[in-house]
C-alpha positions in Angstrom: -10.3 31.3 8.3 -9.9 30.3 4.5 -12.7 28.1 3.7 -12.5 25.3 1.6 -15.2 23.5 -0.1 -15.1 19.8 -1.3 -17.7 19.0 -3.6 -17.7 15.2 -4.6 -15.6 14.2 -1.3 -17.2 10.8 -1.2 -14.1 10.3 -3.5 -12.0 9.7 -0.6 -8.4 9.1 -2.2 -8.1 13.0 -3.4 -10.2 14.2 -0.5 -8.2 12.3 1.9 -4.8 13.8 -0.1 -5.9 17.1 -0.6 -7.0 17.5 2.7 -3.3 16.3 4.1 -1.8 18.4 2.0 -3.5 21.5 3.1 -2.9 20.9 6.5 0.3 19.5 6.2 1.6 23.3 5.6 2.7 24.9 9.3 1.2 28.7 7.4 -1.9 27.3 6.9 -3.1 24.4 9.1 -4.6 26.9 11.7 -6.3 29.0 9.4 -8.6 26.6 7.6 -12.0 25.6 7.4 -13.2 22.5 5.5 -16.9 22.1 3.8 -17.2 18.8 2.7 -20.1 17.8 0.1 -21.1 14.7 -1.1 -24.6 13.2 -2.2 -23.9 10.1 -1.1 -24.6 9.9 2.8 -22.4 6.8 3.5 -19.5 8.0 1.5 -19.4 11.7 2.9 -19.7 10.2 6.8 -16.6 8.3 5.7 -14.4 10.9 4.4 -15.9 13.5 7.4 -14.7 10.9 10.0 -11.4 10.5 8.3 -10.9 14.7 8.2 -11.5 14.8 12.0 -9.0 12.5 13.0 -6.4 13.6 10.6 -7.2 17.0 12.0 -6.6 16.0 15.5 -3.6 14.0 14.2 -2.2 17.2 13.2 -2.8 18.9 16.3 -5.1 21.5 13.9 -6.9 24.2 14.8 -9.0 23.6 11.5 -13.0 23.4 10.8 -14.7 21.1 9.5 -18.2 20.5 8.5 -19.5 18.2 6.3 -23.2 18.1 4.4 -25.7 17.1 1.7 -26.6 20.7 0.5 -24.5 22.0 -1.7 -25.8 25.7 -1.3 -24.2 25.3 2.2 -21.2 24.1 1.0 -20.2 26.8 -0.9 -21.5 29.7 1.0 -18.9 31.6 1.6 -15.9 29.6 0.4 -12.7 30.9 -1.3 -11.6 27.6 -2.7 -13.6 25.3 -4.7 -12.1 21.7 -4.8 -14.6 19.3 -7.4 -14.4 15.5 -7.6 -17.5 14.5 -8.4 -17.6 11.4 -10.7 -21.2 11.6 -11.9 -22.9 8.2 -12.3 -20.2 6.5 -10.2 -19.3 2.6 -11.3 -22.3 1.4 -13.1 -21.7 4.5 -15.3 -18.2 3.5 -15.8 -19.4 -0.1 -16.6 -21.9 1.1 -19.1 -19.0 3.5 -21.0 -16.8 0.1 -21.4 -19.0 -2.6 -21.8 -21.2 -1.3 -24.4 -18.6 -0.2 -26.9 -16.7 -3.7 -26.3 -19.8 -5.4 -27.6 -19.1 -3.5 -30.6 -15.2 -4.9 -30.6 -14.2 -1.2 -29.2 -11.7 -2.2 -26.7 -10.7 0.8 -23.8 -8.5 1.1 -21.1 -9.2 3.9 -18.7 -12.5 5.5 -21.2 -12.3 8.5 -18.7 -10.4 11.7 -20.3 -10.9 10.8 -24.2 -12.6 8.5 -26.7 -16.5 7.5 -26.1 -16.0 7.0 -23.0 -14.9 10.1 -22.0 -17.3 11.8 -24.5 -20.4 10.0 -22.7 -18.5 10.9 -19.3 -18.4 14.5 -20.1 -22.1 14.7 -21.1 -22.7 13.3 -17.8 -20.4 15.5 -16.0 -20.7 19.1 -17.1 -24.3 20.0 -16.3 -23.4 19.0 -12.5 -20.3 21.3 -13.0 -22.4 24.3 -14.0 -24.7 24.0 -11.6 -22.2 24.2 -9.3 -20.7 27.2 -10.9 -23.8 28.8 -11.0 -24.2 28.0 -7.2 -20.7 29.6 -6.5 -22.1 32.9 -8.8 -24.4 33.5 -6.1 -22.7 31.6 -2.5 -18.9 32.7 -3.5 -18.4 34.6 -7.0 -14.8 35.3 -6.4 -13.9 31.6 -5.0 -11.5 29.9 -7.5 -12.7 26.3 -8.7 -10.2 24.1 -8.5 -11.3 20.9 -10.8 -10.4 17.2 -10.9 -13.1 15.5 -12.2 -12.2 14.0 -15.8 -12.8 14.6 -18.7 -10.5 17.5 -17.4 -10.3 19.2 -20.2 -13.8 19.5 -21.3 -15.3 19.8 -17.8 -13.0 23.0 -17.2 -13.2 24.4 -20.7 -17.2 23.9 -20.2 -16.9 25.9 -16.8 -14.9 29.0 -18.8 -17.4 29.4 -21.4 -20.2 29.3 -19.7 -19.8 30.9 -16.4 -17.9 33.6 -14.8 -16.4 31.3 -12.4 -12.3 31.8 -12.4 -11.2 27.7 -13.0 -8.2 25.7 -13.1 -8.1 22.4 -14.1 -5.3 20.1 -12.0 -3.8 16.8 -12.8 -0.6 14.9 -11.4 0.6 13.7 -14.6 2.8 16.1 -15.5 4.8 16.0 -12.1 4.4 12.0 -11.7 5.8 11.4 -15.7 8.7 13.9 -14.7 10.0 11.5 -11.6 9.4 8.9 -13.9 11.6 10.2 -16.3 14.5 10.8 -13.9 14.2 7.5 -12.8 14.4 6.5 -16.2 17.6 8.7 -16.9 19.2 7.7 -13.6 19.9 11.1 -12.8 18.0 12.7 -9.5 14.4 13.9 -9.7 15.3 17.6 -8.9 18.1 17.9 -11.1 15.7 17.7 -14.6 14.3 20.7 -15.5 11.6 20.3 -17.9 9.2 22.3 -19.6 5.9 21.2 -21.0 2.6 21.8 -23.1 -0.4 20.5 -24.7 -3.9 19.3 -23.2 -4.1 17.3 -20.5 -3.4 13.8 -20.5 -1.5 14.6 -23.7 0.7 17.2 -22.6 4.6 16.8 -24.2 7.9 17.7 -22.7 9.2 20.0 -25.1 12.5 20.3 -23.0 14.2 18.0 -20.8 17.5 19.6 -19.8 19.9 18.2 -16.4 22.4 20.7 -15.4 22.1 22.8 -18.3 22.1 20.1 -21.4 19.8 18.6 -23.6 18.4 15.2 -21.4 16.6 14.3 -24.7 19.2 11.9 -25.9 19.7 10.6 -22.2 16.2 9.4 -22.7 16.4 7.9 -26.3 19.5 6.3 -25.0 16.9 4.7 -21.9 14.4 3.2 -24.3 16.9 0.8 -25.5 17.1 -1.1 -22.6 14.5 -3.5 -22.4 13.7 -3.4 -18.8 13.0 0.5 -19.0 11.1 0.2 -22.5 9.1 -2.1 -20.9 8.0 -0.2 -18.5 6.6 2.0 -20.3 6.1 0.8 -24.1 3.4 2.8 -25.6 4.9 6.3 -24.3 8.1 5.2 -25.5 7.0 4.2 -29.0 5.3 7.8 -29.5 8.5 9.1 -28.2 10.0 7.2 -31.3 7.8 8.3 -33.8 6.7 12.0 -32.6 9.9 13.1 -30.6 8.6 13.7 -27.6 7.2 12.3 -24.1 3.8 12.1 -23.4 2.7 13.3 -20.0 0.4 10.6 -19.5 0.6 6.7 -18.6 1.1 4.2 -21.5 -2.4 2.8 -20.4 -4.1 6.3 -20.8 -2.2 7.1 -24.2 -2.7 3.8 -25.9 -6.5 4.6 -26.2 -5.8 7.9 -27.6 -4.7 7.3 -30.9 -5.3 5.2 -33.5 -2.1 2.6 -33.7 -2.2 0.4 -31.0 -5.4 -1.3 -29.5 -7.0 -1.2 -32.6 -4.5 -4.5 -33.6 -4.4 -7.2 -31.3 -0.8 -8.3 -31.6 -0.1 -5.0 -30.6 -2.3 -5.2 -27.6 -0.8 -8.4 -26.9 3.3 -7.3 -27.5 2.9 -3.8 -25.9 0.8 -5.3 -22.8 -1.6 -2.7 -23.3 -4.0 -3.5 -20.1 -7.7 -3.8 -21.8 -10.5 -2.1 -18.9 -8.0 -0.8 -16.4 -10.3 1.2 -15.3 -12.7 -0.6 -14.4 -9.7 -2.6 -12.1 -8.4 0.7 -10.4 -12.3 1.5 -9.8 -12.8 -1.9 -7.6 -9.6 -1.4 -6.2 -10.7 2.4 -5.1 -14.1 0.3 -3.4 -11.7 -1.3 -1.3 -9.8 1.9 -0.2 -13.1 3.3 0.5 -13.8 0.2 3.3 -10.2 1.3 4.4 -11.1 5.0 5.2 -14.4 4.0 6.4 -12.3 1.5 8.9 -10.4 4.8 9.8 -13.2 7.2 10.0 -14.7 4.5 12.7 -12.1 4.1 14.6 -11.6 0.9 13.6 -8.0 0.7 11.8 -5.1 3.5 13.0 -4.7 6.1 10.9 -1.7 6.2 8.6 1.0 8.4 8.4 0.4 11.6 5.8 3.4 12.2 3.1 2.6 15.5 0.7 1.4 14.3 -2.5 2.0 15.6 -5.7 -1.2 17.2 -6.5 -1.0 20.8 -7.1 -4.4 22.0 -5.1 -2.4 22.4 -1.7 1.0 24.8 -2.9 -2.0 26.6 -5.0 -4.1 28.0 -2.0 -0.3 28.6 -0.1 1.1 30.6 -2.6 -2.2 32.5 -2.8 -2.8 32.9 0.8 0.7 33.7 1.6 1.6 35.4 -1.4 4.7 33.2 -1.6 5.5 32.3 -5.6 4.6 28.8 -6.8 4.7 27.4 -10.0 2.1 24.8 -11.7 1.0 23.0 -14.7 -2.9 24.2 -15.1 -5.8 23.4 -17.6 -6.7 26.9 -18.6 -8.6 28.7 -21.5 -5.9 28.9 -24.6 -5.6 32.9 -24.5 -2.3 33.0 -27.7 -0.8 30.5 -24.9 -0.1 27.7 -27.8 -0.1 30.0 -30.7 -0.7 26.8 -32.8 -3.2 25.2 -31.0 -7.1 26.5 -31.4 -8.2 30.0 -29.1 -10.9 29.0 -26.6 -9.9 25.7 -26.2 -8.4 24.1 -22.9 -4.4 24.2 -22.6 -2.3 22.3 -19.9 0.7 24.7 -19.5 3.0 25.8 -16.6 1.4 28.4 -14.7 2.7 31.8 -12.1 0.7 31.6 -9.0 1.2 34.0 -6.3 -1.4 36.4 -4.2 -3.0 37.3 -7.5 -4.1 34.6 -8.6 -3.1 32.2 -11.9 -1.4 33.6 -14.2 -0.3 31.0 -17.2 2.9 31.4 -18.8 2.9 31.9 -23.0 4.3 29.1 -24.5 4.5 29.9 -27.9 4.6 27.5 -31.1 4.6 24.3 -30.3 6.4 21.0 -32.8 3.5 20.7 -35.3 3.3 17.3 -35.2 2.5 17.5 -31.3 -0.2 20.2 -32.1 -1.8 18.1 -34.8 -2.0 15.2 -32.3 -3.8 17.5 -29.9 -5.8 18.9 -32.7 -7.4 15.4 -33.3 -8.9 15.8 -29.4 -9.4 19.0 -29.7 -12.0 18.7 -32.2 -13.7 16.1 -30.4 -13.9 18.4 -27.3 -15.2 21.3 -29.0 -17.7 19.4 -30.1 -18.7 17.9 -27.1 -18.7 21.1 -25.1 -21.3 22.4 -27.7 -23.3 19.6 -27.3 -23.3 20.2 -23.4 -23.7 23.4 -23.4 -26.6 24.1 -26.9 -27.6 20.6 -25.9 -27.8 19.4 -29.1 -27.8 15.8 -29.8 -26.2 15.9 -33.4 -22.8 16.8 -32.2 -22.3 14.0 -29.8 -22.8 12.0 -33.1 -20.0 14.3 -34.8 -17.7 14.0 -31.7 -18.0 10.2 -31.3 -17.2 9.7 -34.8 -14.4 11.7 -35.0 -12.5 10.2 -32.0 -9.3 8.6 -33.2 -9.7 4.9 -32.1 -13.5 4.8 -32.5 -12.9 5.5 -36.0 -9.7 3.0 -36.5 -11.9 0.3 -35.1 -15.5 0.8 -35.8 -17.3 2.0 -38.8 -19.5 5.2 -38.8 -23.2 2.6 -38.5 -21.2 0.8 -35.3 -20.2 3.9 -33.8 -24.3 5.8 -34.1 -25.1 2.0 -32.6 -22.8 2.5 -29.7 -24.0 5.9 -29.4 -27.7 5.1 -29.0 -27.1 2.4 -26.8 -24.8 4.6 -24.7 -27.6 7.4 -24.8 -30.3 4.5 -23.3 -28.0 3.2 -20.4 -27.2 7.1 -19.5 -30.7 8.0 -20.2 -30.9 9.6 -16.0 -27.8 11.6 -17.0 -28.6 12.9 -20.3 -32.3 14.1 -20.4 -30.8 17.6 -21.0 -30.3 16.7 -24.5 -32.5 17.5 -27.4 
């Protein structure tokens, strides 16, 4: 049996996916044992009740067990699946509401900015720990990350552990059908290559049956109906010269030339604390699966997902090729873009394992827009991981919108107030 560990599976929507996925596969549905782990009691009887019947809706041979400990958890796994969201809602609350007091406005606060900064703190001491858990319950087990900040979380994990890690998101294959739909040409017809960091990863190459699908795009934008679907990854596209992997939302916190101006917030319909919507909206799936996990509301029907955590244990269990896009340690991947730090790229996997593919130089204005982050991550991580306070001070006022919006007093007075609402979280800290 290949065993499975879900740390964080309170978080129903990816446990709930992840788990469909993996048994959705005929190879592998009969060979799989799930551990799911959750330090919330309610939340993990939800998502353990919604395994079993999805199991027995399969007609699955699979295990399941499902507890508090997360030594247990782990023992003995070959996969590692986190989604632990560390502080849960209040948390969330805390990274939006105090900066907008200061007339920092966010969106989704979760991958970049302060909010992913203070998100990060909160996050990478539970990730090591349960790195150094797997060192000692499963060594050779491959973590498989979605927790945000992606990037710092994984590139945290790399340098401080042994651990072998991949950091996943959907972006890059969700942007791609996007972009398709855009072009009006079918989703499996554009081949695409991309690379960057996550969340701002760019499509270097577009091509459909063997041409350049970059002007196909351009061409898009100028209707208003598409443009509007999409405005503030269309305007970068105008400016840069390339897509951006991740929603207009996500990318209009990320750099400096949009929320800070209001008009612009206004024309572009950027929407101000998304996040904190999607995050009620997630408390209302969670009744949903609770409903199902009872017995109370029939169980719906399971369509593969995009997520890449499924076709990743396949191709490694069946040694069948797969390709992916992974957050991985920058190894001369981007030769222009730092060593050490974390890289999304498209990735080989097969029974050996991950193996990323070398990208190469990427448009220097692209790798300057990723440098900006970059900094802000490295800074972060060493903050984590020497616990030193004086580079969360560094990082925070280095972040591209803090510093279009607020000035250096505002954003150490964010900062401290930040530190006191996270105070549980952040003790570590000197």
């Amino acid at each position: 049996m290949t065993r499975i560990a879900m740390i964080g599976a309170g978080s129903v929507v990816f446990a709930n996916n992840i788990l469909g996925d993996l048994l959705s596969y005929p190879e592998l549905k009969d060979n799989l044992e799930f551990s799911l782990m959750d330090t919330d009691a309610r939340r993990l009887e939800a998502s353990a009740g919604y395994a079993r019947r999805r199991i027995e809706s399969e007609g699955a041979q699979a295990g399941l067990t499902a507890t508090m400990d997360l030594a247990e958890a782990l023992n003995g796994a070959e996969y590692v699946v986190n989604m632990v969201q560390v502080g849960g809602f209040a948390a969330t609350l805390a990274d939006f509401n105090i900066p907008a007091a200061y007339g920092l406005k966010q969106t989704i606060a979760d991958t970049h900015g302060i909010g992913g900064i203070f998100r990060a703190l909160r996050t990478i001491p539970v990730m090591l720990d349960i790195c150094r858990q797997m060192e000692t319950s499963c060594p050779e087990a491959l973590l498989i990350n979605y927790s945000n900040p992606m990037a710092m979380n994984v590139w945290a994990a790399y340098r401080a552990t042994g651990i072998r890690v991949v950091g996943l998101c959907h972006s890059i294959q969700l942007t791609a059908a996007m972009l398709a739909n855009y072009m009006d040409i079918p989703a499996p017809e554009l081949v695409y290559r991309a690379a960057g960091i996550n969340h701002i990863c760019w499509f270097l190459e577009l091509r459909h049956r063997g041409k350049d699908a970059y002007p196909l795009l351009f061409r898009a934008m100028k209707d208003p109906l598409t443009y509007s679907s999409d405005r503030v990854r269309f305007e970068i596209m105008k400016y840069f010269g390339r897509f951006v992997s991740e929603s207009s939302e996500h990318m209009a916190e990320y750099v400096p030339y949009f929320i800070a101006r209001d008009d612009l917030v206004s024309k572009l319909k950027i929407p101000i604390n998304e996040y904190i919507r999607r995050c009620e909206e997630q408390d209302r799936e969670f009744e949903k699966t609770r409903e199902i996990a009872d017995g109370n509301r029939e169980l719906p029907s399971h369509f593969r997902t995009f997520e890449y955590a499924a076709p990743i244990v396949l191709a490694m269990e069946t040694n069948r090729p797969g390709r992916i896009y992974g957050n991985v340690k920058n190894c001369a991947i981007i030769s222009n873009l730092p060593s050490g730090c974390c890289v999304e790229v498209p990735c080989l996997v097969d029974g050996s394992g991950i193996q990323p593919i070398h990208v190469g130089e990427i448009p220097p204005q692209l790798a300057a827009l990723n440098r900006n982050h970059i900094n802000v991550q490295e800074l972060t991580v060493k903050a984590a991981l020497e616990r030193k306070t004086e580079y969360v001070y560094y990082a925070c006022r280095l972040d591209p919108l803090a510093s279009a919006v607020l000035t250096l007093e505002q954003i150490d007075s964010v900062i401290q107030e930040l530190w006191e609402a996270h105070a549980k979280h952040l003790a570590y800290l000197k």
